[in-house]
mmJSON file of the N, C-alpha and C atoms, coordinates in Angstrom:
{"data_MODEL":{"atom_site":{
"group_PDB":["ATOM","ATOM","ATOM","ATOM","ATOM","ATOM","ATOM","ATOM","ATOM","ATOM","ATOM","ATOM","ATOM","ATOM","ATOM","ATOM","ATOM","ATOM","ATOM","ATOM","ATOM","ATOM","ATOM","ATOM","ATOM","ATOM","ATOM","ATOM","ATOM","ATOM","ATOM","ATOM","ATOM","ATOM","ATOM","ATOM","ATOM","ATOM","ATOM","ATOM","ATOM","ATOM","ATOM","ATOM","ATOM","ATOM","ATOM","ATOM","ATOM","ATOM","ATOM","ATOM","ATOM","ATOM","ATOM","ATOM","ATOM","ATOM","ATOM","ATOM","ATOM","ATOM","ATOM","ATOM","ATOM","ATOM","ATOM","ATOM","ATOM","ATOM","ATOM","ATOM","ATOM","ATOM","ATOM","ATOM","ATOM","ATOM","ATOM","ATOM","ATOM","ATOM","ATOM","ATOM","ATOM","ATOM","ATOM","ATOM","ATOM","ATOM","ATOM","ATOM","ATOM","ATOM","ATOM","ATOM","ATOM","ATOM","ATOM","ATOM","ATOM","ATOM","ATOM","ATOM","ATOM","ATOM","ATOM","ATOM","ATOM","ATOM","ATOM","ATOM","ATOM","ATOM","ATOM","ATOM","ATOM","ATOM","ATOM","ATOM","ATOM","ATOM","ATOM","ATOM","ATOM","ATOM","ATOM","ATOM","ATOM","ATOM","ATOM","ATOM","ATOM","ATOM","ATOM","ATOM","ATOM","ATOM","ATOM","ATOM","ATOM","ATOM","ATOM","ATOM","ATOM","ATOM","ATOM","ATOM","ATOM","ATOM","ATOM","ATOM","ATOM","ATOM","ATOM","ATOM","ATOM","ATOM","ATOM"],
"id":[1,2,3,4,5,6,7,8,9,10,11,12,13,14,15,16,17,18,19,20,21,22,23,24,25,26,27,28,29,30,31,32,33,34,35,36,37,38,39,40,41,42,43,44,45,46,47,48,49,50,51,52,53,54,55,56,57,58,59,60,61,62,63,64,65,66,67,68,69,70,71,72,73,74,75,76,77,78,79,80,81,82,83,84,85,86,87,88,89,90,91,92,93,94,95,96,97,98,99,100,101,102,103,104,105,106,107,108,109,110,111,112,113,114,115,116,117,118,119,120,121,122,123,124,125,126,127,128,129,130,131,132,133,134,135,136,137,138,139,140,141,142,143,144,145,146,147,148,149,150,151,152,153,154,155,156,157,158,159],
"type_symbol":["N","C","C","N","C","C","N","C","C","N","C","C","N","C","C","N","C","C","N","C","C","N","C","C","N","C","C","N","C","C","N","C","C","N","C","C","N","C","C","N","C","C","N","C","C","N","C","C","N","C","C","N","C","C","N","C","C","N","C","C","N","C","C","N","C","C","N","C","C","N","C","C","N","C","C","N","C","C","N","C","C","N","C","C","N","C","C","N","C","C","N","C","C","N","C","C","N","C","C","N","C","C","N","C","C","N","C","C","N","C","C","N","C","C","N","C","C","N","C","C","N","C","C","N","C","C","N","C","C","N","C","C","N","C","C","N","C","C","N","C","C","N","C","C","N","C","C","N","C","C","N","C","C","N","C","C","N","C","C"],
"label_atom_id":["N","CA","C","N","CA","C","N","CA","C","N","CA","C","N","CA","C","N","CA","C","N","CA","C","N","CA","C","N","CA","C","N","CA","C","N","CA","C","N","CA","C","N","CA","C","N","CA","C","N","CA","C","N","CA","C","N","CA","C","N","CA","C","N","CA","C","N","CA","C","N","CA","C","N","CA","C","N","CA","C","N","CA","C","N","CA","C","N","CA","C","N","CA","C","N","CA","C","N","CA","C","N","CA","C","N","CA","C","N","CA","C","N","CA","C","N","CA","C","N","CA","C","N","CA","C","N","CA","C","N","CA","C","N","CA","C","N","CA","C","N","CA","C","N","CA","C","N","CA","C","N","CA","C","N","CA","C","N","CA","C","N","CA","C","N","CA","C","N","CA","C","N","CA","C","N","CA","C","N","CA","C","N","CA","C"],
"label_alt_id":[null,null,null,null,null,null,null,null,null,null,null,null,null,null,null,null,null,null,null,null,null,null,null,null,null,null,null,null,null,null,null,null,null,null,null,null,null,null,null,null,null,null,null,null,null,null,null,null,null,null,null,null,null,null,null,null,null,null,null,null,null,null,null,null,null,null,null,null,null,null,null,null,null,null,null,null,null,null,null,null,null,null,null,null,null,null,null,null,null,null,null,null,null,null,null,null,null,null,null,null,null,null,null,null,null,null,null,null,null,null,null,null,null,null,null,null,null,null,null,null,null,null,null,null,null,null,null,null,null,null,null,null,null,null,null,null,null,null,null,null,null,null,null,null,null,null,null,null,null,null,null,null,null,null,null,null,null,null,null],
"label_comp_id":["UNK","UNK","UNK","UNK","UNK","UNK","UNK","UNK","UNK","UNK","UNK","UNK","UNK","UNK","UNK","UNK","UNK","UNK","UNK","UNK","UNK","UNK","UNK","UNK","UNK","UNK","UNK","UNK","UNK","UNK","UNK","UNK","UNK","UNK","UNK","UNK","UNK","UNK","UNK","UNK","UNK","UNK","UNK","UNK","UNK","UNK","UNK","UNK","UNK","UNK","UNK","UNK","UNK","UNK","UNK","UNK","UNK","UNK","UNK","UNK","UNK","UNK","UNK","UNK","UNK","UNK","UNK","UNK","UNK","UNK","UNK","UNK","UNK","UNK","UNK","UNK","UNK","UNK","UNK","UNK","UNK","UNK","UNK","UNK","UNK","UNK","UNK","UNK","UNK","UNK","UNK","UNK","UNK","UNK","UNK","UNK","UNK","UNK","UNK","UNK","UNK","UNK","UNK","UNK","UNK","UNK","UNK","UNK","UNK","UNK","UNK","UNK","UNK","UNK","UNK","UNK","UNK","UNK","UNK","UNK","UNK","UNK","UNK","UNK","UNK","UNK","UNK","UNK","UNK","UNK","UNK","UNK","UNK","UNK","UNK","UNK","UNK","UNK","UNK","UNK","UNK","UNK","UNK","UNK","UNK","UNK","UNK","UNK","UNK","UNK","UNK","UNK","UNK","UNK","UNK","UNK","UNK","UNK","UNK"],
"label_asym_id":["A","A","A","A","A","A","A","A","A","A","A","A","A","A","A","A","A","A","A","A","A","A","A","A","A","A","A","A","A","A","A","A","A","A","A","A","A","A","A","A","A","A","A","A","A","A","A","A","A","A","A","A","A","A","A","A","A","A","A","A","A","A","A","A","A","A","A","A","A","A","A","A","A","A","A","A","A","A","A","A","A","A","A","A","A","A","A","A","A","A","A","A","A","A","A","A","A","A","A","A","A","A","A","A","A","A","A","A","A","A","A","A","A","A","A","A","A","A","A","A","A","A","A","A","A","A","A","A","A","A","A","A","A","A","A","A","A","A","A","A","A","A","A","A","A","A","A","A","A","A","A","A","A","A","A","A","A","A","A"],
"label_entity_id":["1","1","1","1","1","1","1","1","1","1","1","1","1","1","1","1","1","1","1","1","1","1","1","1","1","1","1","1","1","1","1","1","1","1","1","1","1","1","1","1","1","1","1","1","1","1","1","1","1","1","1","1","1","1","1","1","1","1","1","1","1","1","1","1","1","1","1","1","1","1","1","1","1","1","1","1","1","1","1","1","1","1","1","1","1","1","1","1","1","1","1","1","1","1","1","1","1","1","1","1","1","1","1","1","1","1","1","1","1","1","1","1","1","1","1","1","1","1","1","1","1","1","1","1","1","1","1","1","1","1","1","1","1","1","1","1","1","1","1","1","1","1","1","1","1","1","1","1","1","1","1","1","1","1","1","1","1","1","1"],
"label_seq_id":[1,1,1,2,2,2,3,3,3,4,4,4,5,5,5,6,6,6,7,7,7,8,8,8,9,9,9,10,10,10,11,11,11,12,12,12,13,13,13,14,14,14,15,15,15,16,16,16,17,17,17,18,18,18,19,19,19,20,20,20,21,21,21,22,22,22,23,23,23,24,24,24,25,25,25,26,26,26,27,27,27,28,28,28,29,29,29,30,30,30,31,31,31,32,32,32,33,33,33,34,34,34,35,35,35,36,36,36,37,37,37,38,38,38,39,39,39,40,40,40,41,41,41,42,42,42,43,43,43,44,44,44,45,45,45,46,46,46,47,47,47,48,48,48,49,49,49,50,50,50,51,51,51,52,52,52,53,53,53],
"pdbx_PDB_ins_code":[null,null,null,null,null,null,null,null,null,null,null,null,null,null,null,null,null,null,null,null,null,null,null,null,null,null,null,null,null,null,null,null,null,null,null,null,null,null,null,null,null,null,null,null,null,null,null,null,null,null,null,null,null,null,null,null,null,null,null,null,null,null,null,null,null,null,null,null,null,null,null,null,null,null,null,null,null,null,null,null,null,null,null,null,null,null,null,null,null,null,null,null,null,null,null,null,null,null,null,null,null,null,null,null,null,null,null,null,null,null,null,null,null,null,null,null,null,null,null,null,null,null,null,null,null,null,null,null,null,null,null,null,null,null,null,null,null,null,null,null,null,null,null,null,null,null,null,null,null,null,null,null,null,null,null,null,null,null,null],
"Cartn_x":[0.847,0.0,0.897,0.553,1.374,1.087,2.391,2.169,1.466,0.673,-0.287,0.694,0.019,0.736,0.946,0.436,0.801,1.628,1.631,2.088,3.733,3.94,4.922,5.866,4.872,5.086,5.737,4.568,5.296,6.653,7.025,8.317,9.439,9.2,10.327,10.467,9.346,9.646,9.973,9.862,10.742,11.945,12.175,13.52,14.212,13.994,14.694,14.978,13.78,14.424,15.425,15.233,16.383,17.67,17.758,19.276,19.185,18.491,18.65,19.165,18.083,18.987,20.007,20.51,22.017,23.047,22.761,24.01,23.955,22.495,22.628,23.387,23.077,23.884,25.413,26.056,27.239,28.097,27.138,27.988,27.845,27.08,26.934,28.013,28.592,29.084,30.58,30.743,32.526,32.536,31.594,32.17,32.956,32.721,33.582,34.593,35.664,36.922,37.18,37.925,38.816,37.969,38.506,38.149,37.032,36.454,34.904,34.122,34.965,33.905,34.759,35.833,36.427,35.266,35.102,33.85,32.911,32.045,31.372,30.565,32.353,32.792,33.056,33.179,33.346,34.613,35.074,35.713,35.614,36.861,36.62,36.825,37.983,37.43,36.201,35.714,34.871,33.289,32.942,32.179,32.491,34.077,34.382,33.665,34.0,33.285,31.964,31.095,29.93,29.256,30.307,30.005,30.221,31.225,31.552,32.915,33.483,34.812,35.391],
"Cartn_y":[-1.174,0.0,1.244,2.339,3.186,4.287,5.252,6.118,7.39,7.372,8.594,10.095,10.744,12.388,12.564,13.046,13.608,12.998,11.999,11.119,11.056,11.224,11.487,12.603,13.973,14.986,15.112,14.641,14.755,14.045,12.938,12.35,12.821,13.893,14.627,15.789,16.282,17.485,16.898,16.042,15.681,14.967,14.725,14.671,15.795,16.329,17.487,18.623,18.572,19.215,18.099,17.399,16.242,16.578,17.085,17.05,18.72,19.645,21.155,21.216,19.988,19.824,19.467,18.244,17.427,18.51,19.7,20.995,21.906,21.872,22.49,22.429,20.969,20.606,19.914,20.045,20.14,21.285,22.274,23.408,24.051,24.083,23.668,23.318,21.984,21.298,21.553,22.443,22.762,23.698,24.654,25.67,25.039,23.797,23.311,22.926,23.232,22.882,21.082,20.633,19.424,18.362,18.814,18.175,17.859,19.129,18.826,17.738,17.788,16.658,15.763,14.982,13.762,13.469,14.147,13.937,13.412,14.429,13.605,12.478,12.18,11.018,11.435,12.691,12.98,13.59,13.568,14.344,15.832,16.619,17.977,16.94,16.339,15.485,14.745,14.317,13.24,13.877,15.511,15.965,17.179,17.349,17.869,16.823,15.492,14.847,14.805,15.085,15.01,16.729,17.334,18.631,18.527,17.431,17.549,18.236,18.799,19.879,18.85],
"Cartn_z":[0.0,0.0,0.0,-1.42,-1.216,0.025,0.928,1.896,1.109,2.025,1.509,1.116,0.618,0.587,1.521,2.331,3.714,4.835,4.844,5.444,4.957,3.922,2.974,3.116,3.339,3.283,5.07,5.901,7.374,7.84,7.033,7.26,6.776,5.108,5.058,5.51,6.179,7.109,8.667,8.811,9.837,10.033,8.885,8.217,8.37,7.958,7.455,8.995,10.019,11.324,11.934,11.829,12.721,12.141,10.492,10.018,10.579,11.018,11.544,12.713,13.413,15.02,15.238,14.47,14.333,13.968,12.84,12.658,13.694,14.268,15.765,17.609,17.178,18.056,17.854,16.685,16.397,16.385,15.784,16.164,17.801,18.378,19.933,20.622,20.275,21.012,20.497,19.574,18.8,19.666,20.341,21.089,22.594,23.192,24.094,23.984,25.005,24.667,24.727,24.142,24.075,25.459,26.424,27.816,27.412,27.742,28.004,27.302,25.872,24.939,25.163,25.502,26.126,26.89,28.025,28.873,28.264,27.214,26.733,25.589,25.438,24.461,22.68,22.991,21.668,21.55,20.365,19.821,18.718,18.952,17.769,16.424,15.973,14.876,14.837,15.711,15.117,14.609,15.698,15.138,13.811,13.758,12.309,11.187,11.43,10.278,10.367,11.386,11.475,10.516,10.496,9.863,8.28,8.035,6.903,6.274,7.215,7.248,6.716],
"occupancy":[1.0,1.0,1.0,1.0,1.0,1.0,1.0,1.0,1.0,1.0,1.0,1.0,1.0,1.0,1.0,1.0,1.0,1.0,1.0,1.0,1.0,1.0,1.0,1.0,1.0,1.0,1.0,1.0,1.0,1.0,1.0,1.0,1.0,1.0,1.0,1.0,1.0,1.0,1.0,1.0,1.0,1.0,1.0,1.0,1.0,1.0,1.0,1.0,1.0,1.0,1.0,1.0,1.0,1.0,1.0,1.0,1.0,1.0,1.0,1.0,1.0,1.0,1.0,1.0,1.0,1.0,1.0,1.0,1.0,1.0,1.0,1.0,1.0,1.0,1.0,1.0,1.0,1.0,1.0,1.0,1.0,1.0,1.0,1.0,1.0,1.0,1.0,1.0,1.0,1.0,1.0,1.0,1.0,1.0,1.0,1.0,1.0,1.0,1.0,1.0,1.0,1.0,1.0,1.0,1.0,1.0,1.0,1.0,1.0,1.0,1.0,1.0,1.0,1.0,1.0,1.0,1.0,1.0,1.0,1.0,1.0,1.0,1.0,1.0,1.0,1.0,1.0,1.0,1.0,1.0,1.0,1.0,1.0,1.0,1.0,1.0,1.0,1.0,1.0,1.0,1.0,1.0,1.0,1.0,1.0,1.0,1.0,1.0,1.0,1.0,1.0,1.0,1.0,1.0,1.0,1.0,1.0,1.0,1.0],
"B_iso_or_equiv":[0.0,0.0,0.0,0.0,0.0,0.0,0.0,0.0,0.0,0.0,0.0,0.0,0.0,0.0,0.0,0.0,0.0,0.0,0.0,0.0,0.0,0.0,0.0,0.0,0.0,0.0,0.0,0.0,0.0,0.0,0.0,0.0,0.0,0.0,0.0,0.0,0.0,0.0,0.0,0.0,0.0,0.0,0.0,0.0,0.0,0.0,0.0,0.0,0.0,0.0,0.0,0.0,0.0,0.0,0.0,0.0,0.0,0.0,0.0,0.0,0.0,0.0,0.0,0.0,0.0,0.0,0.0,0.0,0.0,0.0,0.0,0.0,0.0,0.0,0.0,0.0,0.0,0.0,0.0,0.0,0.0,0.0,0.0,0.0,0.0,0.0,0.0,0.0,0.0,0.0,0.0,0.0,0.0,0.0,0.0,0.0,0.0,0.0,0.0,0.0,0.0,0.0,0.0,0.0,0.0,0.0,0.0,0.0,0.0,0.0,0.0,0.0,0.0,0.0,0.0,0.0,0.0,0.0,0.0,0.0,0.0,0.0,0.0,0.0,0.0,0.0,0.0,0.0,0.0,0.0,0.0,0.0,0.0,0.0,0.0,0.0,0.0,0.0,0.0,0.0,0.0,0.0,0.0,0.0,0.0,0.0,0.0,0.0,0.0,0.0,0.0,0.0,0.0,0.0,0.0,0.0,0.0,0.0,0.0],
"pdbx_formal_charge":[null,null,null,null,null,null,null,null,null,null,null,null,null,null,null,null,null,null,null,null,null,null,null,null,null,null,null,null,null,null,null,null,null,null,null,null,null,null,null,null,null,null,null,null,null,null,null,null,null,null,null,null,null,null,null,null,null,null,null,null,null,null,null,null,null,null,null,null,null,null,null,null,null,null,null,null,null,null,null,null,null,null,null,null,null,null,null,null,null,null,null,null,null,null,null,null,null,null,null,null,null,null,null,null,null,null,null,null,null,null,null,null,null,null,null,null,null,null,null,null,null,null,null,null,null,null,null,null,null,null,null,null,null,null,null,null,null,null,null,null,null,null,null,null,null,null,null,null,null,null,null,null,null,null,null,null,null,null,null],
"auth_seq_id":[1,1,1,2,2,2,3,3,3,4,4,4,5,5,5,6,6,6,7,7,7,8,8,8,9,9,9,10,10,10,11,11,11,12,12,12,13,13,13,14,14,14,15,15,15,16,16,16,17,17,17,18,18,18,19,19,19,20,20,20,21,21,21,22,22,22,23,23,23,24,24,24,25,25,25,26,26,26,27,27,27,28,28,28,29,29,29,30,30,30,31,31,31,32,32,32,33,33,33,34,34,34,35,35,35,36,36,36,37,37,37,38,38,38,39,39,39,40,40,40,41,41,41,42,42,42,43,43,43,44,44,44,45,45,45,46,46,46,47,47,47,48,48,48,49,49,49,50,50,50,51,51,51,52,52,52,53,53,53],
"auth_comp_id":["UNK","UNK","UNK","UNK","UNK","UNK","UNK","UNK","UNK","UNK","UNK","UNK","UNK","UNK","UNK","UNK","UNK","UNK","UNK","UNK","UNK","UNK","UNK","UNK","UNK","UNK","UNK","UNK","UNK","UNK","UNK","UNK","UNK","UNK","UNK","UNK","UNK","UNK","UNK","UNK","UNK","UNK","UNK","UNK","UNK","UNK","UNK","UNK","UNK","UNK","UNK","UNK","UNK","UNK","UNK","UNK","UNK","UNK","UNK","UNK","UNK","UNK","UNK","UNK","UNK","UNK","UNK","UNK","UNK","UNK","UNK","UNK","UNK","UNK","UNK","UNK","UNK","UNK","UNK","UNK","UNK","UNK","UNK","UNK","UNK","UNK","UNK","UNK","UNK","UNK","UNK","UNK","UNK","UNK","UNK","UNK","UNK","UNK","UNK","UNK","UNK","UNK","UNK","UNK","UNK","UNK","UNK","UNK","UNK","UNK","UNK","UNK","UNK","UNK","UNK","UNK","UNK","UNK","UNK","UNK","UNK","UNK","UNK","UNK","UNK","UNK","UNK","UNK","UNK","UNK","UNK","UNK","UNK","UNK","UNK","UNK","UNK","UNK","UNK","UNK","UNK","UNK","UNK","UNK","UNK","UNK","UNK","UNK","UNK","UNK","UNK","UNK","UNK","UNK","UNK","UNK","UNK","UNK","UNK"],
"auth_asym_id":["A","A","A","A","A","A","A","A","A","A","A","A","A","A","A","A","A","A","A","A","A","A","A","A","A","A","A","A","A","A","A","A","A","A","A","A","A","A","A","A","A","A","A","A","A","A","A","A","A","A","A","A","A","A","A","A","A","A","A","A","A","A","A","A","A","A","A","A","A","A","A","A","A","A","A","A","A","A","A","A","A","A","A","A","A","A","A","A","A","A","A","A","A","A","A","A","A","A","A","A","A","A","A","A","A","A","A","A","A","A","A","A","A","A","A","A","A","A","A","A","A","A","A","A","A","A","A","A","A","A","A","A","A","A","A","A","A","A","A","A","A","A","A","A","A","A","A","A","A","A","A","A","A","A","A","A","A","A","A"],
"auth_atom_id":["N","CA","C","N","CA","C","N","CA","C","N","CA","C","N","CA","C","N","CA","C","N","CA","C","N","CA","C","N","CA","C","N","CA","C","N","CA","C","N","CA","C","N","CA","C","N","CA","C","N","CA","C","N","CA","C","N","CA","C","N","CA","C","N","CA","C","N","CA","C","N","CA","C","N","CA","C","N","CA","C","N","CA","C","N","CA","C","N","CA","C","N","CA","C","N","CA","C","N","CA","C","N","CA","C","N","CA","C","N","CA","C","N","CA","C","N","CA","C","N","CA","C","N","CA","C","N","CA","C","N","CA","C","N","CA","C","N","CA","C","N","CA","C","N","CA","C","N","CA","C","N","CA","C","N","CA","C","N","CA","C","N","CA","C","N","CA","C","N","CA","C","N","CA","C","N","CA","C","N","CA","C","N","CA","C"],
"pdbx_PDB_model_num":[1,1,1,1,1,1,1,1,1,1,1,1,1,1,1,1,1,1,1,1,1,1,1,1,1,1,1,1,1,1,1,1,1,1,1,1,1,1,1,1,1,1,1,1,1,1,1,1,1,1,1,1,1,1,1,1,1,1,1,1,1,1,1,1,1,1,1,1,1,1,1,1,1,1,1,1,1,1,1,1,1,1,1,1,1,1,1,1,1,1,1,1,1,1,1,1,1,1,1,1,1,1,1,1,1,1,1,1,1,1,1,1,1,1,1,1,1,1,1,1,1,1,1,1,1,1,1,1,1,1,1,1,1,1,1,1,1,1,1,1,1,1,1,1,1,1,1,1,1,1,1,1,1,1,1,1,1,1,1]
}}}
């Protein structure tokens, strides 16, 4: 059964805030220094690649 229009329509608009929040909270989280994201398991590379840099 094909997904209706709308139904269609609400999954790529919620698509599409999840990839707004994910650059939101990447660039967020570049403003902490080094430590801090050791803490909390990240890295400045690992969310550079999450940016795409």
């Amino acid at each position: 059964m094909p997904i209706s229009f709308f139904r269609e329509a609400f999954n790529r608009a919620a698509a599409a805030r999840r990839r707004e929040a994910e650059v939101y909270i990447t660039e967020t989280l570049m403003r902490f220094d080094d430590r801090t994201l050791k803490s909390f398991g990240t890295s400045r590379q690992e969310l550079s690649r999450k940016r795409g840099i």
